[in-house]
N, C-alpha and C positions, 0 to 999 in steps of 0.2 A: 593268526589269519591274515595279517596285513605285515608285508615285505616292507623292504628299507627305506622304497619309492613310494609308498603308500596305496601299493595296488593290492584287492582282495584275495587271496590265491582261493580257487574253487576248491567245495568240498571232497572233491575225490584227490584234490593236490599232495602226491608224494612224499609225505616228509622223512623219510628214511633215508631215500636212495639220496634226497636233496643234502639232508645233513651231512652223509657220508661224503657227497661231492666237495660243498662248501668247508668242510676241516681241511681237505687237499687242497683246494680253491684258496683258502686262506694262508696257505703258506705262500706261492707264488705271489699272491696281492703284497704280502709284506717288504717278500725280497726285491719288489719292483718296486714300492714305495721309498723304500731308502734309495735304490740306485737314479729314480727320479728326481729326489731331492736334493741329490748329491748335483745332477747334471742341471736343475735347476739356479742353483748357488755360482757356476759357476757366469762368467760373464758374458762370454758366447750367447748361453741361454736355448732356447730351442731353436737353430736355424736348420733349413733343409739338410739333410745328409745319411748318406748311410747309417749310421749309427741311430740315429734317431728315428728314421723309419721302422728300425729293427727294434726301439722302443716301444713304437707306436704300436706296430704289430703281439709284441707281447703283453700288451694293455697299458693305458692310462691309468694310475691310482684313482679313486672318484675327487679326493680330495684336489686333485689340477686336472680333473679332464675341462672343465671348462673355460680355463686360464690353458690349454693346450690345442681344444678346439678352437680359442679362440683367433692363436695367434697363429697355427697351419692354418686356416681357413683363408684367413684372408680378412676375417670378420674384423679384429681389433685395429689395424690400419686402416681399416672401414670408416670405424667408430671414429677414430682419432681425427681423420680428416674432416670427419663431419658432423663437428662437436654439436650438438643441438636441435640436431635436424628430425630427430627420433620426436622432442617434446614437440616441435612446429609441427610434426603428421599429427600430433595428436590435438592439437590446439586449432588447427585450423575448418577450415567448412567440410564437412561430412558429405556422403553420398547415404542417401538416405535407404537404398534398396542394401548396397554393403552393409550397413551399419543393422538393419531389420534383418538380412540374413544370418550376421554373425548371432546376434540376439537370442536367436529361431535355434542354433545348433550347437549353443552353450553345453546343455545340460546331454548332448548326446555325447560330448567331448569324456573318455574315461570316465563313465556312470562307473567302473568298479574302482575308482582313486579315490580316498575318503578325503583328499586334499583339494581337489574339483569339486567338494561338493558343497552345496550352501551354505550347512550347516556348519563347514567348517572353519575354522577360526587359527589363520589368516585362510581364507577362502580364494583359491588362484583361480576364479573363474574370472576375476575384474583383471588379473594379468593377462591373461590368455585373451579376453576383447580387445584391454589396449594393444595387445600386440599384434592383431590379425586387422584389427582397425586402420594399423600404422601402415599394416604392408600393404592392405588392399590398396589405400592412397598411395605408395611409395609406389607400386606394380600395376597399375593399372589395365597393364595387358591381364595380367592372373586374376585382378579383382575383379566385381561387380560391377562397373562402369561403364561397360558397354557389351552387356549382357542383354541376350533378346529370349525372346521365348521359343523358338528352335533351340538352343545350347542351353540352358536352363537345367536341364537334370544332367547334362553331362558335366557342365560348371559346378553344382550340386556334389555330385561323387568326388571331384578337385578337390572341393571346399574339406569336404569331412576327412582328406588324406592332408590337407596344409593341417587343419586344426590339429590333428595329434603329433604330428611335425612338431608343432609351436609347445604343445601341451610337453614332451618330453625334453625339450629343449628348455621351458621354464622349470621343470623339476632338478634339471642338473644344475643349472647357471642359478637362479637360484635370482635373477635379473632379468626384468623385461625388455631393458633396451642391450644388452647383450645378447637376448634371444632374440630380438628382431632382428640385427646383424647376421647371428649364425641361419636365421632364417634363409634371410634375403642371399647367402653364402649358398644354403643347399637349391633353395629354388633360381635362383639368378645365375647361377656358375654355376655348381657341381650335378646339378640335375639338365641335362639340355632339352627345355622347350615341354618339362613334363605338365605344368599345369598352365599354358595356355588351354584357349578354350577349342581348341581345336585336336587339343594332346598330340597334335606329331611326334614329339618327341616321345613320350610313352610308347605310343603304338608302334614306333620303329624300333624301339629299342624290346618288346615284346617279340620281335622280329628276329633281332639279331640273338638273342636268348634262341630260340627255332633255329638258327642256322647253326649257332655254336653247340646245340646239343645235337644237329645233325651230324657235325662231324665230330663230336666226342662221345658221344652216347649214340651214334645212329639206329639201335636196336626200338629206345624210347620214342625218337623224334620219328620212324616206321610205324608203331604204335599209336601214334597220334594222326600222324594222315591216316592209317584202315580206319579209325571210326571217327574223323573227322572231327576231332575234337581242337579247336583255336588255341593257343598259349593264352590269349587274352584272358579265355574262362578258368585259367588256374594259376597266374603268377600276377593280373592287374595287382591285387594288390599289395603283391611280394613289392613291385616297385614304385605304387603311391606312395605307400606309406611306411616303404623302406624297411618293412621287415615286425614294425608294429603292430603289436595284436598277433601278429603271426609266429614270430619266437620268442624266446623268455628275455627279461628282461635286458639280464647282464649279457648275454650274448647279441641282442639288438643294438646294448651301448659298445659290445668291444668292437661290431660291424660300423659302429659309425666312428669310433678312433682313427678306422682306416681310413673310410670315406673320406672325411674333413682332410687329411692329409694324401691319399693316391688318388682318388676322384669315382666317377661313377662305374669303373671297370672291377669296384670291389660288388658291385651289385650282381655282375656275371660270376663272379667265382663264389661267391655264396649260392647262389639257384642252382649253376654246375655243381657246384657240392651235394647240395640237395638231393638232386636228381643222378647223378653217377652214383653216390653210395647206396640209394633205394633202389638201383636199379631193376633188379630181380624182384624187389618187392612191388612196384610199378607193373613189369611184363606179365607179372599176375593177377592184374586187370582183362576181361571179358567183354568190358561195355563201356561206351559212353561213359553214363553215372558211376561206373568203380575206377573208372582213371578220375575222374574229379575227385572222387573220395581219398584216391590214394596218396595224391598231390594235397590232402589235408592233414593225414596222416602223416605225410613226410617227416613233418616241421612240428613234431611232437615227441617226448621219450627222451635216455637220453643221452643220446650220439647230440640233440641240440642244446641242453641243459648244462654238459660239460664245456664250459665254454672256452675255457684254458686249448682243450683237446681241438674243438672245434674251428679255433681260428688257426691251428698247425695247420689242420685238414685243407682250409679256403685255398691255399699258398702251395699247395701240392696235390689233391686230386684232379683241379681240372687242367693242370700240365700248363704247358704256356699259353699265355692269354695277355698277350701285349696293343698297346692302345691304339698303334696304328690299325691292328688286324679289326677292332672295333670300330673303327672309322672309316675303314673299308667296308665294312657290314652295312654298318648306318648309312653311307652313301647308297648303297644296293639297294636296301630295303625300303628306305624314306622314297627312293624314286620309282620303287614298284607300287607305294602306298598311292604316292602323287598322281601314280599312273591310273591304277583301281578307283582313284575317285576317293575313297578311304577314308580322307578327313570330315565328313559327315556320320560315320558308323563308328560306334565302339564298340 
């Protein structure tokens, strides 16, 4: 009943089709663990380059994804520069509203991880404070510290997409000041501007999602103006929380392999995936509430489950998707947001 991560799988959880997957799954994990090892060893080590992209892309072994997130990210040059800095957030004076919010959304953090939970023994819920403790202080734009009672619930929604951010980042790393790093990596850099309190960045990039399925799936992005239905109502939290809770486990960490090393343009060609391969199953929606259902549906079954399969898929269905064209988008979009007023509605 409980995976490798310590998450409960539900009673209706597949184990057939799973097993069958995971034997196939298991041979690709091996051959990539040696050829890891092997590029490990040498002295170079991991630096930028073809080759190593095309590692990353094939997956991380679990045993160095977080010795590999740490050093694409950016996070371990982090570290290094700033021996100490991690125990001074924690040692120093508190904001007393941060510190009662985090308090408050402990126990909603992964309620199906029996590793989050009190009972457990070593119990990661005192990693998981110190770490969201450290950032709120470290981030002050993202934390609690000048938080008013207008932005309140939308700070709120922020908050419960950092926490499982932080919560899966302590399950891999397996270290708290290592997860504050890669934290401060996704939220600081590779996410732009997603968990200010004003979410620009989210809401634009919700946007550019809207434009890139207009012109790669225009059929769907039709479909969505006749019943007026936002992007926000069906992918927010495909990009709070990066894919958590929403796909399975192993596939959520091969998505963030890429992350850490190509940046936030692997979050387009995951949704594009999404949405181009269901696409038929999508246009047979009638309303409103059966396209929200079917954008639930998507990201279940298992075209997601195969994850080997799944990340070929990312890197070839939605056809070219380069960083300028996304920055192109986010210019558009951010300044029609600016324009609508925007930054007070989510």
């Amino acid at each position: 009943r409980v995976d490798p991560y310590g998450f409960e799988r539900p009673e209706d959880f597949d184990y057939m089709s799973y097993e069958e997957f995971f034997s196939r799954y298991m041979v690709v994990l091996t051959r990539r663990a040696i050829k890891w090892s092997k590029l490990l060893k040498r002295n170079n080590g991991v630096q930028k380059s073809v080759k190593v992209k095309r590692y990353i892309r094939k997956g991380i072994p679990n045993e160095h994804r977080a010795l590999i997130w740490m050093i694409v990210s950016g996070a371990q040059a982090n570290m290094e520069q700033n021996a100490g800095y991690y125990n001074k957030l924690l040692e120093g004076e508190k904001n007393d509203m941060l510190v009662e919010a985090i308090k408050t959304d402990m126990n909603r953090t992964f309620p199906d991880n029996v590793q989050f939970r009190k009972t457990a023994d070593p119990c990661l819920q005192q990693t998981l404070y110190n770490v969201l403790v450290a950032y709120g202080h470290h981030n002050k734009t993202v934390g609690y510290c000048q938080v008013s009672k207008d932005i309140i619930k939308k700070t709120l929604f922020l908050f419960q997409g950092m926490n499982f951010l932080a919560g899966y980042l302590i399950l891999i790393t397996k270290n708290e000041e290592e997860s504050f790093w890669l934290l401060d990596a996704l939220i600081g850099r590779i996410l732009p501007d997603y968990y200010s309190p004003a979410m620009m960045g989210l809401k634009t990039d919700q946007e550019v999602l809207g434009e890139l399925v207009r012109m790669k799936v225009p059929a769907v992005a039709e479909l969505m103006d006749r019943h007026g239905v936002m992007w926000t109502l069906v992918v927010s939290r495909w990009f709070i929380c990066l894919f958590i809770d929403i796909l399975p486990v192993e596939t959520v960490l091969r998505i963030w392999d890429c992350l850490f090393y190509e940046g936030s343009k692997i979050i387009f060609r995951v949704a594009l995936t999404l949405i181009k391969q269901h696409q038929a199953f999508i246009l047979e929606a009638t309303n409103f509430p059966d396209i929200c259902d079917k954008f639930k549906q998507i990201t279940r079954g298992t075209f997601v489950t195969e994850c080997h399969t799944f990340m070929q898929k990312i890197f070839t269905e939605p056809g070219s998707l380069s960083m300028a064209t996304i920055n192109k988008l986010r210019e558009t979009c951010r300044a029609k947001l600016v324009a609508q007023g925007s930054t007070n509605n989510i």
